[in-house]
C-alpha positions as CSV (number, residue, x, y, z in Angstrom):
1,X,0.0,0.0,0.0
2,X,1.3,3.6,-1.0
3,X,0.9,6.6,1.1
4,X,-0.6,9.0,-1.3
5,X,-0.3,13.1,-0.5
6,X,-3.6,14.5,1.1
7,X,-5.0,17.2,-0.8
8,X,-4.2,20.3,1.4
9,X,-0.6,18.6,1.3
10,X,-0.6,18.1,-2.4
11,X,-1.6,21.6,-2.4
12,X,1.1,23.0,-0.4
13,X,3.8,21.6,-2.5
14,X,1.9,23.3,-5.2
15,X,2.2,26.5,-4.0
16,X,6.0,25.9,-2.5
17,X,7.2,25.2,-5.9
18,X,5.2,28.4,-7.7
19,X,6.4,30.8,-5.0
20,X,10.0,28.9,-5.4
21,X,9.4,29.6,-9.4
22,X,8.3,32.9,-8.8
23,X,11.1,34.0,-6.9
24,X,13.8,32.7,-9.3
25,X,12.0,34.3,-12.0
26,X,12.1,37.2,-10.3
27,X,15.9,37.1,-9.6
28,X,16.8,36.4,-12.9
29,X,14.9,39.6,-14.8
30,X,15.0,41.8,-12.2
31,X,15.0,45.4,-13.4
32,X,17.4,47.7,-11.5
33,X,17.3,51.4,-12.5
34,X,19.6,53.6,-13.3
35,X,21.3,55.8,-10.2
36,X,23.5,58.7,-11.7
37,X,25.3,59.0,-8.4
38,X,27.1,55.2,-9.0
39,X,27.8,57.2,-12.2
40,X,30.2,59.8,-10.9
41,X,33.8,58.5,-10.3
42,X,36.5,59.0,-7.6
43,X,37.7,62.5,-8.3
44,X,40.2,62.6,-5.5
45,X,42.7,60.7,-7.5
46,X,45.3,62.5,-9.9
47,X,47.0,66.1,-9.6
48,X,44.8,69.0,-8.0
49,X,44.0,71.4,-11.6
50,X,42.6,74.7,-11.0
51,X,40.8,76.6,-13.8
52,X,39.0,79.6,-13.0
53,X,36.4,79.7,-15.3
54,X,32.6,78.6,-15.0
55,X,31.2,75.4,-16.9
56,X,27.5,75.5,-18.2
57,X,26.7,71.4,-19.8
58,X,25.3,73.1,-22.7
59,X,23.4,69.8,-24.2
60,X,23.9,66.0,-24.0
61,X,23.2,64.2,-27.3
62,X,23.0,60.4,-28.6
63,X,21.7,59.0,-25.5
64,X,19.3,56.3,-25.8
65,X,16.4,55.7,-24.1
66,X,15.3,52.3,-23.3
67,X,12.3,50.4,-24.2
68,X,10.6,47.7,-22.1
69,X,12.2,44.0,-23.1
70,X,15.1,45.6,-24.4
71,X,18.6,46.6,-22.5
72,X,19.0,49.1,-20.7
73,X,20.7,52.1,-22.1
74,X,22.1,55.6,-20.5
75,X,19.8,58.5,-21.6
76,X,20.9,62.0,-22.1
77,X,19.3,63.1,-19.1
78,X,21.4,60.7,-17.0
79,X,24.6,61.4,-18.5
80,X,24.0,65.1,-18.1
81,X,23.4,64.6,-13.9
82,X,26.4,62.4,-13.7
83,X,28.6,64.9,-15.6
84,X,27.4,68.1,-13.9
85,X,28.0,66.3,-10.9
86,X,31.5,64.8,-12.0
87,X,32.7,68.5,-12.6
88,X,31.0,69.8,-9.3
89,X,32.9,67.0,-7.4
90,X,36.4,67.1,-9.0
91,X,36.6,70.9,-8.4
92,X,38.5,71.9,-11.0
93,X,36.3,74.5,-12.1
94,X,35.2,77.6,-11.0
95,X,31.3,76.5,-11.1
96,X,29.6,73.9,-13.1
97,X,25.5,74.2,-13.7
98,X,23.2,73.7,-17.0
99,X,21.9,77.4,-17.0
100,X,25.1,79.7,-16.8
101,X,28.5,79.4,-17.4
102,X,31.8,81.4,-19.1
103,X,32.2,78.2,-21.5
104,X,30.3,75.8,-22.3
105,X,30.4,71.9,-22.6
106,X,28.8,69.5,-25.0
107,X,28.4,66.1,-24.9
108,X,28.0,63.6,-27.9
109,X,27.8,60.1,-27.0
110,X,28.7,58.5,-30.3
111,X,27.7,54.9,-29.3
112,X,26.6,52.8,-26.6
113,X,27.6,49.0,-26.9
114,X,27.0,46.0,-25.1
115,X,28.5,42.1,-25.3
116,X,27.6,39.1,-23.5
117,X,30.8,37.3,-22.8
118,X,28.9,34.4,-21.0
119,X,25.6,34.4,-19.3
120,X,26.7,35.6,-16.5
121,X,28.8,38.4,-18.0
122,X,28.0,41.4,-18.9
123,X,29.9,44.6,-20.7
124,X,29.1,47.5,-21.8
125,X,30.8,50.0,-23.7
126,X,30.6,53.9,-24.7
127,X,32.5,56.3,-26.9
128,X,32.1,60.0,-25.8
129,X,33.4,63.2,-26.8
130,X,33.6,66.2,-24.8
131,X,34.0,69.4,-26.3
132,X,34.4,73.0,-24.3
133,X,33.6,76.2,-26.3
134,X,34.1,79.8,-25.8
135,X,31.1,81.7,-26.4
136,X,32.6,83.5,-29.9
137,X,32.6,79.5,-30.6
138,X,35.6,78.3,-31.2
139,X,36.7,75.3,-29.6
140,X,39.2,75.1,-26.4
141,X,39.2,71.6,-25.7
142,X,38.1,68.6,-27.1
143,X,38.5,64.7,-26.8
144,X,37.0,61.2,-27.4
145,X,36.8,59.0,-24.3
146,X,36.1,54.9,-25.2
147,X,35.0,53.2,-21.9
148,X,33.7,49.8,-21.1
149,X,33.1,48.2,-17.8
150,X,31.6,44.5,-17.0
151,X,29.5,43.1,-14.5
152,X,28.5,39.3,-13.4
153,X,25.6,40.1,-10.9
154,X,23.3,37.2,-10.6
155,X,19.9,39.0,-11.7
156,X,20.4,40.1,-15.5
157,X,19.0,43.6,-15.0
158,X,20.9,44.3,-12.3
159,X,24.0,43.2,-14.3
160,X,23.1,45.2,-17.3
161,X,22.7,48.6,-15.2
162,X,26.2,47.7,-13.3
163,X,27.9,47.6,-16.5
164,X,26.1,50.6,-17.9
165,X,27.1,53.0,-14.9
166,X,30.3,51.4,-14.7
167,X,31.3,52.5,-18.4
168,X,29.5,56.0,-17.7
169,X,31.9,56.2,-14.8
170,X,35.0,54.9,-16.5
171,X,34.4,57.4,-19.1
172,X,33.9,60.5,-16.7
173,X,36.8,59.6,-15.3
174,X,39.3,59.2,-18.0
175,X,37.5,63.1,-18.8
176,X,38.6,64.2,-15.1
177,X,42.3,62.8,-15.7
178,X,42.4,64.0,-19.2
179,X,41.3,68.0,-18.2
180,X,44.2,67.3,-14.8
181,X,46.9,66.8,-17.9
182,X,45.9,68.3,-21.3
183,X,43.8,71.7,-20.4
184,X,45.7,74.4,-22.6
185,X,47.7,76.6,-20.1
186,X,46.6,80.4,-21.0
């Protein structure tokens, strides 16, 4: 003779198994969002630069906004925060803002990539260039930044926005060392 389940037992399982299910859907899709403070690198690093003149982020262009079932990309909006507050935290000029400013700063982000290396690893990847204008327009400073950074989180959104803000910050960064050593000297 064979012990068969009860129904209310048979049932438990039941729901045991869906809420296990559930849960390890869950962790595998999970959708982090974009935080443009994990954007914004270590500034303290590198030699102290002083430039006495005022920054306005004039425009941010070839973000990408993402679309639901599709990966998640850095939109102009974001970048703009993260690089306002890059500038505002590495000190290196006078003021930084979006509304006023001696020279301005635009940002072209020529592409945003991203590879799978396994399933479990993730890397983005983002060409940038940064160009500072003097308001008769003529250009003071300008440079291409490439960037990439990976991530192997466990839940694939999470792992997708690591790597997105990771190569955001890598490329900010590589910015803040690059005005520390190439700014023209006046």
């Amino acid at each position: 003779m064979t012990n068969k389940p009860s129904s209310s037992q048979t049932r438990a399982t039941d729901i045991a198994r869906g809420l296990t299910l559930l849960v390890c859907a869950c962790a595998l899709v999970a959708c982090g969002s974009m935080d443009t403070s994990r954007m914004v690198p270590d500034t303290s690093l590198g030699p102290n630069r002083q430039i006495p003149l005022g920054v306005r982020v004039a425009e941010v262009s070839g973000g990408k906004q993402g679309s639901f079932g599709t990966a998640k990309m850095i939109a102009n909006a974001d970048i703009l925060a993260a690089v306002v507050a890059t500038l505002n935290k590495s000190g290196i000029f006078a003021g930084v803002s979006t509304t006023q400013g001696d020279i301005d700063l635009h940002v072209s982000v020529l592409s945003q990539d991203q590879k799978d290396l396994s399933i479990m690893h993730y890397t983005a990847r983002m060409l940038v260039v940064y160009k500072f204008v003097a308001k008769d327009g003529s250009t003071i400073w300008s440079e291409t930044y490439d960037s990439s950074f990976s991530s192997t989180a466990f839940a694939g959104g999470t792992r997708t926005v690591q790597a997105r803000e990771g190569a955001v910050r890598e490329n900010l960064a590589a910015l803040i060392q690059g005005i520390r050593e190439r700014w023209p000297s006046k």
